[in-house]
PDB file with SEQRES, HELIX, SHEET and CRYST1 records, atoms N, CA, C and O in Angstrom:
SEQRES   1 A   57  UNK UNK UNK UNK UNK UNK UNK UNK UNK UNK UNK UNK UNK          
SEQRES   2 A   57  UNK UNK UNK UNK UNK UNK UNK UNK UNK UNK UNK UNK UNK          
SEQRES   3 A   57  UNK UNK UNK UNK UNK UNK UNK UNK UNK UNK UNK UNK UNK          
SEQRES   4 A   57  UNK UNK UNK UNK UNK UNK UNK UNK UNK UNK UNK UNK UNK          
SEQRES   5 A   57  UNK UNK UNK UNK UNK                                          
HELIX    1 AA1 UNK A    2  UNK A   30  1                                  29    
HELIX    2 AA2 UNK A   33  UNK A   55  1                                  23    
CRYST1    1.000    1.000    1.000  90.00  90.00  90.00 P 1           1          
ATOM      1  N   UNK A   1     126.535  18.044 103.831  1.00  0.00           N  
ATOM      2  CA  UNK A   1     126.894  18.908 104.929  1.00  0.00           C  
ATOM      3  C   UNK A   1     127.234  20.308 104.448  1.00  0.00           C  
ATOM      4  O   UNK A   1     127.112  21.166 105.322  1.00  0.00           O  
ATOM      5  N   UNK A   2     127.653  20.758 103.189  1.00  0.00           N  
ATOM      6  CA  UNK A   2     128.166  21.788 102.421  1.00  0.00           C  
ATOM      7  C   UNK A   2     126.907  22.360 102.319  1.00  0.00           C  
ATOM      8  O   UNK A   2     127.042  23.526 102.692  1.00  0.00           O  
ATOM      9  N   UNK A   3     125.747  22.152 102.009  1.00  0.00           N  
ATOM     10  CA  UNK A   3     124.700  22.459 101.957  1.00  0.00           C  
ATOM     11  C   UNK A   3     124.208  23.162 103.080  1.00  0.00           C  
ATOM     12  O   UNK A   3     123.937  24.360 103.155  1.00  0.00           O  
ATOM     13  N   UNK A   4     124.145  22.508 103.724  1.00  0.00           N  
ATOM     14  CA  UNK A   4     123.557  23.015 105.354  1.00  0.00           C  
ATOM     15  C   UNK A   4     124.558  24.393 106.074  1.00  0.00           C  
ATOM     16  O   UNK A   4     124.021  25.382 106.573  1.00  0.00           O  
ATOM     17  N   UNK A   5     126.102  24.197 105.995  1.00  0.00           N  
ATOM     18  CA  UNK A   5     126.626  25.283 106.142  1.00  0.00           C  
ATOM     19  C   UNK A   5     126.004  26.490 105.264  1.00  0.00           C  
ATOM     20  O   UNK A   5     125.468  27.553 105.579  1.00  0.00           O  
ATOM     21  N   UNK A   6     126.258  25.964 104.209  1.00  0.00           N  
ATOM     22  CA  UNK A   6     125.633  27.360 103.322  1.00  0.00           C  
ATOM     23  C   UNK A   6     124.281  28.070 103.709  1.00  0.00           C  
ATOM     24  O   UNK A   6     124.066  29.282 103.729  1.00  0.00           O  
ATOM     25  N   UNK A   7     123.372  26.984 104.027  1.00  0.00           N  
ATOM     26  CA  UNK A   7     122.337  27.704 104.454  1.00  0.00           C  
ATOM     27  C   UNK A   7     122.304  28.638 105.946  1.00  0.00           C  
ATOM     28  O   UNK A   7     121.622  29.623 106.229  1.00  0.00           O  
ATOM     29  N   UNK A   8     123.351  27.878 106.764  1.00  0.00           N  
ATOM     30  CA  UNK A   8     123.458  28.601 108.108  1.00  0.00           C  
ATOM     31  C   UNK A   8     124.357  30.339 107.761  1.00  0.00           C  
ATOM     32  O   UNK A   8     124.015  31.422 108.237  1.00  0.00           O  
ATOM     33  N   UNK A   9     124.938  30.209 107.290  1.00  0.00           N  
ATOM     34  CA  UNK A   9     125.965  31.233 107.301  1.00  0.00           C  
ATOM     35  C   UNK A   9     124.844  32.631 105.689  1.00  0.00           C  
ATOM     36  O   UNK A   9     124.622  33.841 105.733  1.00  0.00           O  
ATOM     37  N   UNK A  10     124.525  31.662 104.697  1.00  0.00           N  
ATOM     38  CA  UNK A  10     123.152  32.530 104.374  1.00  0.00           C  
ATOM     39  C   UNK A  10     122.283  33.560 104.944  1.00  0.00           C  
ATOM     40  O   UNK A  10     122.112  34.744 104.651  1.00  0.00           O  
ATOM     41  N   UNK A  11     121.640  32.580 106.087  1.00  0.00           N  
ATOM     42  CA  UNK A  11     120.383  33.131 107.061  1.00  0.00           C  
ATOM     43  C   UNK A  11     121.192  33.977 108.362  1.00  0.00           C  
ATOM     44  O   UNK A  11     120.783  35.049 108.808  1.00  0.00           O  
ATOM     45  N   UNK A  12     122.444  33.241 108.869  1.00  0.00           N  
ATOM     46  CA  UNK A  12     123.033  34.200 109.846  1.00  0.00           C  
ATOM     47  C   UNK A  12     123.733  35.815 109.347  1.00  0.00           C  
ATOM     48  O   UNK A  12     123.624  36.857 109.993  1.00  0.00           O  
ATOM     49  N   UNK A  13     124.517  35.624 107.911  1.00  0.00           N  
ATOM     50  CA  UNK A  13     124.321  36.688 107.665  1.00  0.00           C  
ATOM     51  C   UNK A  13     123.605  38.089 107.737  1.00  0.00           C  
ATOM     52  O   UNK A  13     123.792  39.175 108.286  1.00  0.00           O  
ATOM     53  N   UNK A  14     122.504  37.381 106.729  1.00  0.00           N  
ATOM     54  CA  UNK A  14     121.184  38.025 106.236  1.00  0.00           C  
ATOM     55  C   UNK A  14     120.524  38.738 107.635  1.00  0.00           C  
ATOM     56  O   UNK A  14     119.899  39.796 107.573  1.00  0.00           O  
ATOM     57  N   UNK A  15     120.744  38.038 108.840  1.00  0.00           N  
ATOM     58  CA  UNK A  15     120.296  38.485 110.192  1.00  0.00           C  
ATOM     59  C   UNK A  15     121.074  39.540 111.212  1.00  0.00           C  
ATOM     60  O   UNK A  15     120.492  40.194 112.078  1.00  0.00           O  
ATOM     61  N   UNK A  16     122.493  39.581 110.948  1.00  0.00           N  
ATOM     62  CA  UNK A  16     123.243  40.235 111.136  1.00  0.00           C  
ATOM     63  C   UNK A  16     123.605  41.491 110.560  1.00  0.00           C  
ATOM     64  O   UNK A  16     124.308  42.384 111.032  1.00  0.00           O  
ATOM     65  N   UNK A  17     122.886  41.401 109.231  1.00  0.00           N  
ATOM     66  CA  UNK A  17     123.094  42.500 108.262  1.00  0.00           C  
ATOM     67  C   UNK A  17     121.980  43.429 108.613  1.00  0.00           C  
ATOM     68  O   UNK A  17     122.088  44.635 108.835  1.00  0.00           O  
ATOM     69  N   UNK A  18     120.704  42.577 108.635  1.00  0.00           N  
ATOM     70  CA  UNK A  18     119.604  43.110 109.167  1.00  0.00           C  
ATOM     71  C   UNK A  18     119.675  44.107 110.537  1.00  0.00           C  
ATOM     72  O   UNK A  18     119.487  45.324 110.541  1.00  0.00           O  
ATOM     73  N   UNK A  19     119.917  43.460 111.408  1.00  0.00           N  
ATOM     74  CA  UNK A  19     120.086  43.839 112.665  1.00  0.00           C  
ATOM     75  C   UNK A  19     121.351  44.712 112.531  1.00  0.00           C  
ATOM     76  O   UNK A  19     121.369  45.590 113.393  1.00  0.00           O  
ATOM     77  N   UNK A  20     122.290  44.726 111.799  1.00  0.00           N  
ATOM     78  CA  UNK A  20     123.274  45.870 111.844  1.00  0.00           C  
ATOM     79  C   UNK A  20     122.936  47.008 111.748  1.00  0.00           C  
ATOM     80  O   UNK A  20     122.836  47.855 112.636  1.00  0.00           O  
ATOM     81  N   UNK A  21     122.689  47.107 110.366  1.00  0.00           N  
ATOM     82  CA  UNK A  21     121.562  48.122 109.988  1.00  0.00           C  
ATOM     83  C   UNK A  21     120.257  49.055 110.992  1.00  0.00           C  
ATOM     84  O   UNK A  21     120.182  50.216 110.588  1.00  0.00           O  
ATOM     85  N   UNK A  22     119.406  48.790 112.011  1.00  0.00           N  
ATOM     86  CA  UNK A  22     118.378  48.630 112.413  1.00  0.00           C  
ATOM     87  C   UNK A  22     119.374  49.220 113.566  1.00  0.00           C  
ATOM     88  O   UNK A  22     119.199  50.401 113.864  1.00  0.00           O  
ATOM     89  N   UNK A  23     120.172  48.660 114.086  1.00  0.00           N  
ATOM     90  CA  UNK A  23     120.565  48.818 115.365  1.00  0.00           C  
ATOM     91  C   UNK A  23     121.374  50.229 114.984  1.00  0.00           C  
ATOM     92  O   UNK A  23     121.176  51.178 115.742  1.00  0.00           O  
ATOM     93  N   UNK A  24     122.182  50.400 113.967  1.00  0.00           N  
ATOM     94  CA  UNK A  24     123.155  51.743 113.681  1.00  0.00           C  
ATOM     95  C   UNK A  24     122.066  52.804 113.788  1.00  0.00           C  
ATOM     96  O   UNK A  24     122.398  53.789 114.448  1.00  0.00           O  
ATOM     97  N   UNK A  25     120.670  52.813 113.210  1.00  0.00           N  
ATOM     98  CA  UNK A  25     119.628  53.550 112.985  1.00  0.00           C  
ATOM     99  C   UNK A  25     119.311  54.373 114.842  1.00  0.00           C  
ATOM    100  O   UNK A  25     119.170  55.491 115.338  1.00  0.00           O  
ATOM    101  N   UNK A  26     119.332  53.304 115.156  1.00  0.00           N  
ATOM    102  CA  UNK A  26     118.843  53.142 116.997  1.00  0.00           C  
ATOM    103  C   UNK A  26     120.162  54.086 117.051  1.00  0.00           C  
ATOM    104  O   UNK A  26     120.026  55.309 117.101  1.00  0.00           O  
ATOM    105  N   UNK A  27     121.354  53.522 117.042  1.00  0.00           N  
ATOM    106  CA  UNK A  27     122.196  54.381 118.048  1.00  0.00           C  
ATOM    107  C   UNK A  27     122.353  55.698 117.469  1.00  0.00           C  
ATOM    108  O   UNK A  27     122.678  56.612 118.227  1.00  0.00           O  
ATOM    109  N   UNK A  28     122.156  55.954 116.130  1.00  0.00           N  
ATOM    110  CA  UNK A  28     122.619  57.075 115.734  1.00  0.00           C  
ATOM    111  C   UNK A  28     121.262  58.737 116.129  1.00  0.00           C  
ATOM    112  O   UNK A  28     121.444  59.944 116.296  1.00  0.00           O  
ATOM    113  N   UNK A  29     119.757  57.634 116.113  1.00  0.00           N  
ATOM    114  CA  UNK A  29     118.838  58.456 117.013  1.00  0.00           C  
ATOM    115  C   UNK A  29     119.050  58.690 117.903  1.00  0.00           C  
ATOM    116  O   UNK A  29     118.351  59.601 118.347  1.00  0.00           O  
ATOM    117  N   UNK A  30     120.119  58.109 118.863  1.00  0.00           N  
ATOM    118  CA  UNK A  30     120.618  58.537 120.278  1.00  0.00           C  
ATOM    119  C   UNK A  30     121.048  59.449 120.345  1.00  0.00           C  
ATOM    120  O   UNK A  30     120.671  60.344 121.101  1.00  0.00           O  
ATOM    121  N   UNK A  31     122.134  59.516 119.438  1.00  0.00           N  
ATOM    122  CA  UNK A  31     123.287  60.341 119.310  1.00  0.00           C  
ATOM    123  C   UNK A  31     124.564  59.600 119.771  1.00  0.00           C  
ATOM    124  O   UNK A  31     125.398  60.238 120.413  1.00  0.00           O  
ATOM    125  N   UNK A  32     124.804  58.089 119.442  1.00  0.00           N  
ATOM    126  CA  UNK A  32     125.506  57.168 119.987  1.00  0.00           C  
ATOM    127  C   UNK A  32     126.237  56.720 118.578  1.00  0.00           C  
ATOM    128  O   UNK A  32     125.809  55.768 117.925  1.00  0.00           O  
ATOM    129  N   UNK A  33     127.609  57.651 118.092  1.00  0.00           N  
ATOM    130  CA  UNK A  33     127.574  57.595 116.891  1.00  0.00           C  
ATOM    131  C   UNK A  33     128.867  56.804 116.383  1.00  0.00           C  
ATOM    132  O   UNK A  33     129.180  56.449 115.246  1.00  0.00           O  
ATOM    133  N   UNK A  34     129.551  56.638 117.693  1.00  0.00           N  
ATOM    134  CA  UNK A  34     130.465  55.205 117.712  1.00  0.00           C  
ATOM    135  C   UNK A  34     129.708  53.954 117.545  1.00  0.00           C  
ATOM    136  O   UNK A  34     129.934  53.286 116.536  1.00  0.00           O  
ATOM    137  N   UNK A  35     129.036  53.643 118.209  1.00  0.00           N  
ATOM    138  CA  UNK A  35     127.792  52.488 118.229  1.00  0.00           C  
ATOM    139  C   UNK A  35     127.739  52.342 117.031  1.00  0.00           C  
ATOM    140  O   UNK A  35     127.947  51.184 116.671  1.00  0.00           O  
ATOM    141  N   UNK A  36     127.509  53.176 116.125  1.00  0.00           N  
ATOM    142  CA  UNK A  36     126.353  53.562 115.035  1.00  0.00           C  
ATOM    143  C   UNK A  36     127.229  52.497 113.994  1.00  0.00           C  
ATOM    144  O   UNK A  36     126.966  51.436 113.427  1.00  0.00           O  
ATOM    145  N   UNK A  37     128.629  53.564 114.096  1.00  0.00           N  
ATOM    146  CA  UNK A  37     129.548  52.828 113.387  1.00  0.00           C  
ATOM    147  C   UNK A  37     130.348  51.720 113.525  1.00  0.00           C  
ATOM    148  O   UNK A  37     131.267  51.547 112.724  1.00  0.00           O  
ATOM    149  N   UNK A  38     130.180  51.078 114.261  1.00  0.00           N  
ATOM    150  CA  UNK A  38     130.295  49.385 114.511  1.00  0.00           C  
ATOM    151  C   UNK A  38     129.556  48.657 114.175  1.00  0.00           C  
ATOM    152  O   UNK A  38     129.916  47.651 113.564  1.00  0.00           O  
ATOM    153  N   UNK A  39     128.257  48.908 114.454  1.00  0.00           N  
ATOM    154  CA  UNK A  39     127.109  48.568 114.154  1.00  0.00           C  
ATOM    155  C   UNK A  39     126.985  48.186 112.264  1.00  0.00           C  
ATOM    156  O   UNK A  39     126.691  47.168 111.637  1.00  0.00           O  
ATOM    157  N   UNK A  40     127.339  49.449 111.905  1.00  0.00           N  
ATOM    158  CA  UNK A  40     127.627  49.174 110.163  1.00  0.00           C  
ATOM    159  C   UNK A  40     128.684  48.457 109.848  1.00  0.00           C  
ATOM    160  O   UNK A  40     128.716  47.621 108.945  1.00  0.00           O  
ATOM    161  N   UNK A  41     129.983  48.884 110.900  1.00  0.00           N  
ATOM    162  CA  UNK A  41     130.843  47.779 110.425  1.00  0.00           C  
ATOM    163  C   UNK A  41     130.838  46.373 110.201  1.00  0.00           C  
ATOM    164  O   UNK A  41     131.328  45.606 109.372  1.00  0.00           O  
ATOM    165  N   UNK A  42     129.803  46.253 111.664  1.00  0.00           N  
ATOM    166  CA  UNK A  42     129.603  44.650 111.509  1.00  0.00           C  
ATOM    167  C   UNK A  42     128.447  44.292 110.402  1.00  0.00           C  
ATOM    168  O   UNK A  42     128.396  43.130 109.998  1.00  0.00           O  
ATOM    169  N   UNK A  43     127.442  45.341 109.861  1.00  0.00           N  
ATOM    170  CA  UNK A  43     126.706  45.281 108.815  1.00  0.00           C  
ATOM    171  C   UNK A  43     127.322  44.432 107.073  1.00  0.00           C  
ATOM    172  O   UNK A  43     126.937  43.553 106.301  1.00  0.00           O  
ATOM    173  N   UNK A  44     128.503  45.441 107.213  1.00  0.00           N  
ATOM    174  CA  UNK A  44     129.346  45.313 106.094  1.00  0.00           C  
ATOM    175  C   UNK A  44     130.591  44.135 106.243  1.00  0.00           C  
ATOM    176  O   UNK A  44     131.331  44.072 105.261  1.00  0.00           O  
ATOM    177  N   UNK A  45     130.810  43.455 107.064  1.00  0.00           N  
ATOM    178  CA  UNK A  45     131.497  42.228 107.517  1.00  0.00           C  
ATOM    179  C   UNK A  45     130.486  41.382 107.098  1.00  0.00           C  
ATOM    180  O   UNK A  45     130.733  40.576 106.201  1.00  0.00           O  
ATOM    181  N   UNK A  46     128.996  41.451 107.780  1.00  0.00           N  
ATOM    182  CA  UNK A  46     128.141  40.408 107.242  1.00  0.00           C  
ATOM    183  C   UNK A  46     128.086  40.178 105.887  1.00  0.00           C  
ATOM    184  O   UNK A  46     128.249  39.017 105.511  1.00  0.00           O  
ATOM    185  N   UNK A  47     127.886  41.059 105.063  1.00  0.00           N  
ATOM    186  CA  UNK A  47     127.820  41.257 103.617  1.00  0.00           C  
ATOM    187  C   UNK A  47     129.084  40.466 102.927  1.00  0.00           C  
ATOM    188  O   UNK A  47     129.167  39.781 101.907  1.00  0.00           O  
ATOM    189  N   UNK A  48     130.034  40.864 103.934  1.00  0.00           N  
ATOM    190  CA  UNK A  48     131.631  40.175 102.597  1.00  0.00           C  
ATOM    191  C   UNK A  48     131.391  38.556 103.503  1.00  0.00           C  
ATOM    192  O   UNK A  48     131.199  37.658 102.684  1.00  0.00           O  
ATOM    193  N   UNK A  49     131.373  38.152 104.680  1.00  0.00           N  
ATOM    194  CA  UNK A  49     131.358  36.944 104.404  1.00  0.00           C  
ATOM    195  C   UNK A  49     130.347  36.098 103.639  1.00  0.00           C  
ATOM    196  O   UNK A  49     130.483  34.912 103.340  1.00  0.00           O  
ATOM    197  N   UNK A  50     129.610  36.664 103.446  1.00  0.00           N  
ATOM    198  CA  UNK A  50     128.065  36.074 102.111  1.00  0.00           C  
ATOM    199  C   UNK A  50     128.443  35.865 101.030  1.00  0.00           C  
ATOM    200  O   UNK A  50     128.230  34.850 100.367  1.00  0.00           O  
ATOM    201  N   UNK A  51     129.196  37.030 100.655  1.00  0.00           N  
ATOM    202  CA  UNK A  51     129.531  37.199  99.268  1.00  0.00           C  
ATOM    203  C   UNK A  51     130.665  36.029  99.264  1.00  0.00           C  
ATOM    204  O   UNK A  51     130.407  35.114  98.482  1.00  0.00           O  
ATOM    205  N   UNK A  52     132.116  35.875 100.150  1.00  0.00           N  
ATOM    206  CA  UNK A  52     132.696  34.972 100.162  1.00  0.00           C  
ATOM    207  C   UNK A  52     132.301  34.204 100.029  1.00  0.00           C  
ATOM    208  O   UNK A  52     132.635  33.670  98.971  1.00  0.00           O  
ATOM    209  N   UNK A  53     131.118  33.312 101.018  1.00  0.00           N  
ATOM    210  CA  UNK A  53     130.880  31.914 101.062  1.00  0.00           C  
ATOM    211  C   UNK A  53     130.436  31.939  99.237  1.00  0.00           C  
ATOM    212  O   UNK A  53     131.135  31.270  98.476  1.00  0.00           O  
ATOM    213  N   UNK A  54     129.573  32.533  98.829  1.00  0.00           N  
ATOM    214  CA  UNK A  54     128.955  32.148  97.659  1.00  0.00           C  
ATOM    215  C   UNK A  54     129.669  32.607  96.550  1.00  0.00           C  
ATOM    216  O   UNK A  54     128.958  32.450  95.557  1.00  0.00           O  
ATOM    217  N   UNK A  55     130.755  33.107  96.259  1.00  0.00           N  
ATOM    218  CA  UNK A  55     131.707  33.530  95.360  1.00  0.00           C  
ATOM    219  C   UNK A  55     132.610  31.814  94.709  1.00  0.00           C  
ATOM    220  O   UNK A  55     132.831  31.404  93.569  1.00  0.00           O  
ATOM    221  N   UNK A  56     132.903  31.240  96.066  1.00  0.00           N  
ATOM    222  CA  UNK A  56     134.043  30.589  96.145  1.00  0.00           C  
ATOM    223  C   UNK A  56     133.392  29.218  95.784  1.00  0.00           C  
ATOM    224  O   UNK A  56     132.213  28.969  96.034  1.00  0.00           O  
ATOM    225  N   UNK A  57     134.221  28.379  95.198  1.00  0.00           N  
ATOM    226  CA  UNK A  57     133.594  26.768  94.356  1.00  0.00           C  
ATOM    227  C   UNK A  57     134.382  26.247  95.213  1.00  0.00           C  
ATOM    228  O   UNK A  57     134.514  25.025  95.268  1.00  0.00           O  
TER     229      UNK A  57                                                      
END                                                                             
């Protein structure tokens, strides 16, 4: 079952990071530059829980 979490929280990351990214791009072409920066925040949230899950034994 440790396995399978890992892989979910892996790929949900990786998708969230993605789409953080992509989407800050979008709002900041708006000129939507609060957006922008949530958008990265939640970019960079994705990133530390990844690193958590796979840091930790």
């Amino acid at each position: 079952m440790a396995d399978a979490a890992k892989r979910i929280t892996f790929w949900g990351s990786i998708a969230v990071w993605i789409l953080g990214i992509v989407l800050a791009l979008n709002a900041a072409y708006d000129s939507e530059y609060t957006s922008a920066g949530i958008c990265l925040l939640a970019s960079v949230a994705a990133m530390g829980v990844l690193s958590y899950t796979f840091m930790r034994r």
